[in-house]
matplotlib code that plots the C-alpha trace (Angstrom):
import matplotlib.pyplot as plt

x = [0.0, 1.1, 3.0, 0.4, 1.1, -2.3, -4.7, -7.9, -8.9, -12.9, -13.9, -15.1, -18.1, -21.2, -24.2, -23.5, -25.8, -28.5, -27.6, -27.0, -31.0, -31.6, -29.1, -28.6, -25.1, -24.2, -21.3, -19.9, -20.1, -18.8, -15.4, -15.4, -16.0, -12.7, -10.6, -11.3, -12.4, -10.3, -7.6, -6.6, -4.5, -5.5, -8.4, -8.6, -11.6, -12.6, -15.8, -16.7, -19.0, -18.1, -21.0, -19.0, -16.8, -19.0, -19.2, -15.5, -14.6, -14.7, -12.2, -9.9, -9.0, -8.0, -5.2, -7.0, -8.7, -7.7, -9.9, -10.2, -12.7, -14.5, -12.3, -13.2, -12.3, -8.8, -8.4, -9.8, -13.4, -15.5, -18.6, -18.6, -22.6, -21.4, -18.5, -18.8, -16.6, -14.5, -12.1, -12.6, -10.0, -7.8, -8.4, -7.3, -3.9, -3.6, -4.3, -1.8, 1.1, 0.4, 0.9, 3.9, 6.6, 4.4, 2.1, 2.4, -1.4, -3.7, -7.6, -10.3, -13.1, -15.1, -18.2, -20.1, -22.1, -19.4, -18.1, -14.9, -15.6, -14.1, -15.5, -17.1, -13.7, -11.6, -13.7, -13.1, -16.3, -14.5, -15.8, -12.2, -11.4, -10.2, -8.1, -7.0, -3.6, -5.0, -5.9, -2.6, -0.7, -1.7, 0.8, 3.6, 6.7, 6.0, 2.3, 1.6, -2.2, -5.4, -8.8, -11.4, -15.1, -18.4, -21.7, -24.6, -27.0, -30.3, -34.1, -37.2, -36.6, -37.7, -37.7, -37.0, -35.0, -32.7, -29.3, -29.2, -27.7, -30.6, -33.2, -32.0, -30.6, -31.2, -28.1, -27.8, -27.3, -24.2, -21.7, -23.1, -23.2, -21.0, -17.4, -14.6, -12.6, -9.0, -6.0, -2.9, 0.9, 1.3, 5.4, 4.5, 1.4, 1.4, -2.0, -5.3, -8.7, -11.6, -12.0, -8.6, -4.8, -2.0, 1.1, 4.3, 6.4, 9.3, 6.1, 5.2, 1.5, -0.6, 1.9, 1.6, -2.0, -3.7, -7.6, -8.9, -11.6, -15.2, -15.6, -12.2, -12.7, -15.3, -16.8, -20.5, -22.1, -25.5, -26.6, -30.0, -28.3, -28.1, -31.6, -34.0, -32.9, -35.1, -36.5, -37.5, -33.6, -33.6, -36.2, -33.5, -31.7, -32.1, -31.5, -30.7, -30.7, -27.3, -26.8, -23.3, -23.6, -24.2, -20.8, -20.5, -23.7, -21.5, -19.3, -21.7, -25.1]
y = [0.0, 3.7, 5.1, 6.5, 8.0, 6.3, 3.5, 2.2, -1.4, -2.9, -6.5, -8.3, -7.0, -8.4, -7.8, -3.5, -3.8, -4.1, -1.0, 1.4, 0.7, 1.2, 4.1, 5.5, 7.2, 6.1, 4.1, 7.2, 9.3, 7.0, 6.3, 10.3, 11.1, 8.8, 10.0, 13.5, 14.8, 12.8, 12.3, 8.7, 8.1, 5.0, 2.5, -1.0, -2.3, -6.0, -7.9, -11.2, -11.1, -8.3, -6.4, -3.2, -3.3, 0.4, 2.0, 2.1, 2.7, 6.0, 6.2, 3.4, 5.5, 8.1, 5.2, 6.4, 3.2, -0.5, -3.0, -6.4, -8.1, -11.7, -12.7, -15.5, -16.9, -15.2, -17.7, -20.7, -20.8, -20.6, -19.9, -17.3, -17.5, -20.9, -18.7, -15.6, -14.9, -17.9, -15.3, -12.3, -12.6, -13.5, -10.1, -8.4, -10.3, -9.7, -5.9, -5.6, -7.4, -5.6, -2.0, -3.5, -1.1, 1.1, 2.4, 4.0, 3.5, 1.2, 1.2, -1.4, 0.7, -2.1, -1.9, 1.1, 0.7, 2.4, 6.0, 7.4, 10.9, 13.8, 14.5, 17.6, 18.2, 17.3, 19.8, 22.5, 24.4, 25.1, 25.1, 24.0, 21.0, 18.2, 15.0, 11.7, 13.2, 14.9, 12.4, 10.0, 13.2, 12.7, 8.9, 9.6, 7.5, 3.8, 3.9, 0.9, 1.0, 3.6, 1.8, 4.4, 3.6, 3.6, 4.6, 2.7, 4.5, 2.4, 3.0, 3.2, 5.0, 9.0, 9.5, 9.0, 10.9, 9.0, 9.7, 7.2, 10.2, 11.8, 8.8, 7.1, 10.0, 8.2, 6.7, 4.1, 6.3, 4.4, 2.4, -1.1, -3.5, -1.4, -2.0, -1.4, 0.3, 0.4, 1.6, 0.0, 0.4, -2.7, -2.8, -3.6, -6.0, -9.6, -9.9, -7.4, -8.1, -4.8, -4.5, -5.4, -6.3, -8.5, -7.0, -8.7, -9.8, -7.0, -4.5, -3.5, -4.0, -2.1, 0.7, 0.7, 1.0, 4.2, 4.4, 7.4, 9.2, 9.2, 13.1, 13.0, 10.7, 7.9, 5.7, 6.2, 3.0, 2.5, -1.2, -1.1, 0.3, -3.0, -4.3, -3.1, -4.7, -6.0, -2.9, -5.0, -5.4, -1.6, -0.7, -2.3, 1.3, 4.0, 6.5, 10.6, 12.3, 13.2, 16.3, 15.9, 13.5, 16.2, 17.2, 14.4, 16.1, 18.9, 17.0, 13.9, 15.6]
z = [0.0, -0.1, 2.9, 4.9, 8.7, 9.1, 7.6, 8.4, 7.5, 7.1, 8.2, 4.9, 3.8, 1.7, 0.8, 0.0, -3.0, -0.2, 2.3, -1.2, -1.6, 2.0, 2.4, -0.7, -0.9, 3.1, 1.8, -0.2, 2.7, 5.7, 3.4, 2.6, 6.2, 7.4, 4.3, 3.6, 6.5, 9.7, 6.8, 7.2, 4.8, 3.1, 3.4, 2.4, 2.1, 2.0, 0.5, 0.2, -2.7, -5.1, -4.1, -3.4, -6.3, -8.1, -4.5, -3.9, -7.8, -7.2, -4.1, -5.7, -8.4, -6.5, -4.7, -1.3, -0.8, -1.6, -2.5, -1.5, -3.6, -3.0, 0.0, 1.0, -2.4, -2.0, 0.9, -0.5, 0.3, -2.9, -1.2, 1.1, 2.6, 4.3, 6.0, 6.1, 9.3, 8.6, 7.0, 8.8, 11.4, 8.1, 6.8, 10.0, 10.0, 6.5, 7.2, 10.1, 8.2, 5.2, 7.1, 8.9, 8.5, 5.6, 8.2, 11.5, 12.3, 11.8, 12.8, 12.2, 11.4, 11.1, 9.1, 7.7, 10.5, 12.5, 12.4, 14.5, 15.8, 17.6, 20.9, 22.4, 24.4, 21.1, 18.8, 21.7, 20.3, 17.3, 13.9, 11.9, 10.8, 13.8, 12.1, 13.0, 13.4, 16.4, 18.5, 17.1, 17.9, 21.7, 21.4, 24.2, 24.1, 24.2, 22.9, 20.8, 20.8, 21.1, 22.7, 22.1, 23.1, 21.4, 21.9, 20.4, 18.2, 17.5, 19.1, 17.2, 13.7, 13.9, 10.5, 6.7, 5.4, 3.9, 6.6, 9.4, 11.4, 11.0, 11.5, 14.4, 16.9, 20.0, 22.0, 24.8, 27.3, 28.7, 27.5, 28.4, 25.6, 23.3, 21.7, 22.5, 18.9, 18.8, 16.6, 16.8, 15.7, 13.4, 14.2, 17.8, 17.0, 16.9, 16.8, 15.4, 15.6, 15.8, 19.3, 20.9, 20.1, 21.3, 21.2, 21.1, 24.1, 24.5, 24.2, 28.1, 29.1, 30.1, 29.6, 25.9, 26.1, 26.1, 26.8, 25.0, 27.0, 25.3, 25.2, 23.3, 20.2, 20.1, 17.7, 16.8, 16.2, 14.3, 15.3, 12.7, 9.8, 8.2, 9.8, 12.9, 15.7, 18.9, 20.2, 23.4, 23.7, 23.0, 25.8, 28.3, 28.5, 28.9, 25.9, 25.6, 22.2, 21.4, 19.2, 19.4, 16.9, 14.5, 14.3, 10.9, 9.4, 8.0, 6.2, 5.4, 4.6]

ax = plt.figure().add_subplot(projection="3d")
ax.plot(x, y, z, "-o")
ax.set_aspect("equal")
plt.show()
């Protein structure tokens, strides 16, 4: 890949033909959001069954984003719906190893599900731009890894019109139940997976680790964006309306 201070990596995907029709132009704007407006330098996205190969046409020509199609057949499984996460944990060595020594950063963004995003104290009530570099900017001597947090965006849909930032406001009102992001130096990684790392031996623990408050950067996380989910599960918290999440409507709207 292209040296990059920073890269961000997707879990196989499938099925993108379906979210286009239920989000039209979501895709376009989650890989704009992380590229053009936190600035990671590169993404490489993976897909089991082709189905993204026009959404990311644009962004590949561009050399911002790599594409990984039908990767389960890269690794010797012709049909993907009898495994699709047999080779996702594939795709994140792959990812790590492929960075190794290319990249300084690495994230695992995940799914388009799944937005990073500056916090009120990052953002400082300032309208100017606020970057990846930023928050990686904030690594102190001996930092191999970043866990950031997430809150979970879901609830009863309160509208249509078209953005799932705009449709589904309402936010868990803590942290239970949600993941745990994180982005990770591949030189000191043995091991990658979305929500956690294993670094190698010489690499102190938990020393290396640095937990990234919530109001500083956080990953928004929008659990029905590929189907509704169990609103009886839903009713279990309780939920605020979070206007900070509007911060991405500027740039993704």
């Amino acid at each position: 890949p292209p040296r990059a201070s920073s890269a961000a990596c997707t879990e196989p995907l499938y099925n993108m033909h379906g979210l286009e029709k239920r989000w039209p132009g979501h895709f376009s704007r989650w890989v704009h959001h992380h590229l053009y407006v936190l600035r990671f330098g590169v993404l490489d996205v993976y897909d089991l069954d082709g189905s993204a190969a026009d959404l990311v046409r644009p962004f590949t020509e561009t050399g911002r984003v790599r594409y990984w199609p039908r990767w389960s057949s890269t690794i010797g499984f012709d049909r993907f719906d009898t495994c699709k996460y047999a080779g996702e944990y594939l795709a994140y060595q792959h990812c790590a190893v492929m960075h190794r020594g290319v990249s300084k950063w690495v994230a695992i963004i995940h799914s388009p599900d799944s937005f990073l995003v500056p916090g009120t104290e990052s953002r400082g009530g300032s309208a100017g731009p606020v970057t990846v570099n930023d928050l990686l900017g904030t690594a102190g001597n001996g930092v191999a890894s970043f866990i950031l947090g997430s809150w979970t965006f879901d609830g009863p849909r309160r509208g249509f019109s078209g953005s799932v930032l705009h449709d589904f406001p309402w936010r868990r009102s803590s942290h239970v139940g949600g993941h745990e992001y994180v982005i990770y130096d591949p030189v000191q990684t043995d091991y990658a997976e979305p929500h956690g790392v294993l670094h190698l031996e010489h690499v102190p623990f938990p020393e290396a680790v640095h937990r990234v408050h919530p109001e500083l950067w956080v990953f928004h996380h929008y659990v029905s964006i590929f189907a509704e989910r169990n609103l009886r599960v839903f009713r279990r918290f309780s939920v605020v309306r979070d206007l900070g999440h509007m911060v991405l409507d500027r740039h993704l709207l």
